[in-house]
TILOKOL-602700 format. One line per field, with one value per atom (N, C-alpha, C): atom name; residue in one letter; x, y, z. Coordinates in steps of 0.02 Angstrom, whole numbers. Layout:
atom = c(CA,...)
type = c(a,...)
px = c(X,...)
py = c(Y,...)
pz = c(Z,...)
This chain:
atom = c(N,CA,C,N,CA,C,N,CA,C,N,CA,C,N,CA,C,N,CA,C,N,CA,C,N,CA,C,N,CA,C,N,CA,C,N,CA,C,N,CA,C,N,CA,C,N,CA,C,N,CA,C,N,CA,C,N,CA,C,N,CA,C,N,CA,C,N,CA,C,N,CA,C,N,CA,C,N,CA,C,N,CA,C,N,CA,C,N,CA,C,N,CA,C,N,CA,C,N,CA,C,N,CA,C,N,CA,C,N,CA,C,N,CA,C,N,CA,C,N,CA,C,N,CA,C,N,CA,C,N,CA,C,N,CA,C,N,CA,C,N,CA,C,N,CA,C,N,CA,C,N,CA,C,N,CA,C,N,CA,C,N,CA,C,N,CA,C,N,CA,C,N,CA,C,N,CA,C,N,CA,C,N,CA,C,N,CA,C,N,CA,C,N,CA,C,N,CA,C,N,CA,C,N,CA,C,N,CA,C,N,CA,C,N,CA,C,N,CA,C,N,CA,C,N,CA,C,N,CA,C,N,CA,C,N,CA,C,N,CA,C,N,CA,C,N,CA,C,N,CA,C,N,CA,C,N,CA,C,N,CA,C,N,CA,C,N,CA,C,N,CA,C,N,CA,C,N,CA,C,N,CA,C,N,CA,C,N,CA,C,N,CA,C,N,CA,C,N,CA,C,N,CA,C,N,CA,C,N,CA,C,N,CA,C)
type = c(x,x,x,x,x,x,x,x,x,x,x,x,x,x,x,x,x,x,x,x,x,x,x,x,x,x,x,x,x,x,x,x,x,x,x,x,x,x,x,x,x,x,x,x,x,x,x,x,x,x,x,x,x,x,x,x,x,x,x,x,x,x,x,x,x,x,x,x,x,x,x,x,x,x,x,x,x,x,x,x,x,x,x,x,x,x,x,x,x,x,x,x,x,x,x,x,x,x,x,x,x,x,x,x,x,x,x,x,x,x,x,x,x,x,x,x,x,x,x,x,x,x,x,x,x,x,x,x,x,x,x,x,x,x,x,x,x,x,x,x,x,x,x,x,x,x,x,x,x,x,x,x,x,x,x,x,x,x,x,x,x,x,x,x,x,x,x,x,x,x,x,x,x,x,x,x,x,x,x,x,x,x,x,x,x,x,x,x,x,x,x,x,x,x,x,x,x,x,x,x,x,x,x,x,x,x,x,x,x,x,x,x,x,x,x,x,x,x,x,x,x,x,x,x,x,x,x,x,x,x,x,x,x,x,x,x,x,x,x,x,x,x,x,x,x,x,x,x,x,x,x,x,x,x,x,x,x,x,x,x,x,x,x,x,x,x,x,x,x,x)
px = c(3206,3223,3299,3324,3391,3410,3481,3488,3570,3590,3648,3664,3714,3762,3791,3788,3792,3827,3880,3937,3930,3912,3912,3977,3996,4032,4027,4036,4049,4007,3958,3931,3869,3879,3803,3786,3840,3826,3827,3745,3758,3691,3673,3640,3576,3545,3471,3484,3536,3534,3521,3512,3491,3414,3378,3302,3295,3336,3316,3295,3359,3364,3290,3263,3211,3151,3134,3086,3091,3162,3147,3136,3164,3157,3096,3039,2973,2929,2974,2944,2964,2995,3011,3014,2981,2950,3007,3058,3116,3128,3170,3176,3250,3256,3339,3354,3408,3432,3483,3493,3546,3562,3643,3662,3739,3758,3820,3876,3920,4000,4047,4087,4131,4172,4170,4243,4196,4142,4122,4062,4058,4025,3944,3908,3851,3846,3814,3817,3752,3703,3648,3647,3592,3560,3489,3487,3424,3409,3342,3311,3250,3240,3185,3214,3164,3181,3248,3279,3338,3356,3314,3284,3271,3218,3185,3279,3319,3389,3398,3431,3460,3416,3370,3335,3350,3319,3350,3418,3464,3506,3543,3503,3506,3476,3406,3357,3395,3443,3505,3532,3553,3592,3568,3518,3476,3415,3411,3336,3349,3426,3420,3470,3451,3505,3565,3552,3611,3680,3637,3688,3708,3775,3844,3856,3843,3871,3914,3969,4039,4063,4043,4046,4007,4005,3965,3994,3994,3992,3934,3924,3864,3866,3869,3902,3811,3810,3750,3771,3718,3737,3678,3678,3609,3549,3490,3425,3398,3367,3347,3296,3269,3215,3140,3108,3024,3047,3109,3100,3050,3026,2960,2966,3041,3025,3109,3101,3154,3178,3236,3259,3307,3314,3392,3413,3478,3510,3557,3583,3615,3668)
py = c(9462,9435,9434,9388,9373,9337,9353,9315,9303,9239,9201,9199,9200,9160,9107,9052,9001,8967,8936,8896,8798,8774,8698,8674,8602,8576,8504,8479,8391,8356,8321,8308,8347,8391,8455,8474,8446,8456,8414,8418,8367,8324,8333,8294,8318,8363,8398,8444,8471,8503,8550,8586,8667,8644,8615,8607,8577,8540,8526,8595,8618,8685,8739,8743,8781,8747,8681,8645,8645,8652,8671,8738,8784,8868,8879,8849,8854,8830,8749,8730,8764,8825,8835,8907,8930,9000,9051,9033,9075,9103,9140,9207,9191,9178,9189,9169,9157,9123,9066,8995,8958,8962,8952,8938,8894,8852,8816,8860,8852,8905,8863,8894,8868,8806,8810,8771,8701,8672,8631,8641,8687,8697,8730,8730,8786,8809,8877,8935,8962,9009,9030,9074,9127,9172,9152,9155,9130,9169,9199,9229,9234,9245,9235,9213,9169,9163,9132,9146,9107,9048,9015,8947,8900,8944,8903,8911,8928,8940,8876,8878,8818,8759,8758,8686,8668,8713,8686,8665,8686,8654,8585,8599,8516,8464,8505,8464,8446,8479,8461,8406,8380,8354,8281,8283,8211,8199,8270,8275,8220,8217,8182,8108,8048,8006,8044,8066,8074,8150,8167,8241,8192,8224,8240,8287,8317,8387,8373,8380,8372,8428,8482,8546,8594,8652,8726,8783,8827,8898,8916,8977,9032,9067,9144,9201,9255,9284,9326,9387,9428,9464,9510,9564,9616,9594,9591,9580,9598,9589,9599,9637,9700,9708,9713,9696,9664,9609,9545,9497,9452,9432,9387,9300,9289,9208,9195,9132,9098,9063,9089,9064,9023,9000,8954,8987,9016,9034,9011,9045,8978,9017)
pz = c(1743,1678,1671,1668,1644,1558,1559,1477,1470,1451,1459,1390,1374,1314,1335,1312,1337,1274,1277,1247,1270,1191,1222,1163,1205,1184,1192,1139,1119,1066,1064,1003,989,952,955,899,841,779,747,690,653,691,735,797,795,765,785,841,894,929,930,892,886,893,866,851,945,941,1029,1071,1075,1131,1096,1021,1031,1042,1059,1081,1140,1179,1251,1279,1221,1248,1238,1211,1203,1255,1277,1331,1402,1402,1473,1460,1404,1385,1386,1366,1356,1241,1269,1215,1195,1138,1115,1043,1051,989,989,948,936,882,869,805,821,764,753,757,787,759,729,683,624,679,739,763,801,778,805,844,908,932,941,989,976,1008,1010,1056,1051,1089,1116,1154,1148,1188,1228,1296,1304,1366,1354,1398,1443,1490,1536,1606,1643,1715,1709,1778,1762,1796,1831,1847,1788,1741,1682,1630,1618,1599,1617,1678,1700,1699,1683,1676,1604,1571,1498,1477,1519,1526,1531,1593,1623,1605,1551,1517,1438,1412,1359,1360,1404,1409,1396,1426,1391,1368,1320,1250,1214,1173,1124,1146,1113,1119,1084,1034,995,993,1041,1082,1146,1157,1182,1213,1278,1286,1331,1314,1357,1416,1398,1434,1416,1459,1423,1477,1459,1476,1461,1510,1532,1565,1519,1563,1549,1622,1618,1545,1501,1488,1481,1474,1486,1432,1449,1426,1366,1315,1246,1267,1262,1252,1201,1231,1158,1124,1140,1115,1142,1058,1068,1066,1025,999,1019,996,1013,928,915,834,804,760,740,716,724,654,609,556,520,479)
């Protein structure tokens, strides 16, 4: 079990993107959280395999017509334990 913080950047707000990434952390059975940050961007915790990680990833990038992801960061960071769901926050 692994779990990333993961930093996106370019059109992600404003876009439905947060609702994307938990329709994919559901579809690829991962654990975390998204939310917007004051400077534009969105940022996330996501946990589980870290194969199924990087797919959602790569699966971001073209969920929506209307997201943009220009770049991202994703740095490993230690594991949640007994998380059950995957959440927005706000």
């Amino acid at each position: 079990m692994k779990r990333y913080y993961v930093i996106f950047e370019g059109q992600v707000q404003g876009v439905g993107f947060r609702w994307v990434l938990m329709r994919l952390a559901h579809m690829y059975n991962l654990t975390g959280w998204v939310r917007n940050r004051d400077d534009g961007r969105v940022d996330c915790e996501l946990q589980g395999d870290a194969v199924s990680i990087f797919d959602l990833i790569a699966k971001a990038h073209s969920a929506s017509y209307y997201v943009r992801i220009d770049n991202y960061s994703a740095k490993e960071i230690e594991p949640v334990e007994h998380e059950t769901g995957f959440d927005v926050h706000y």
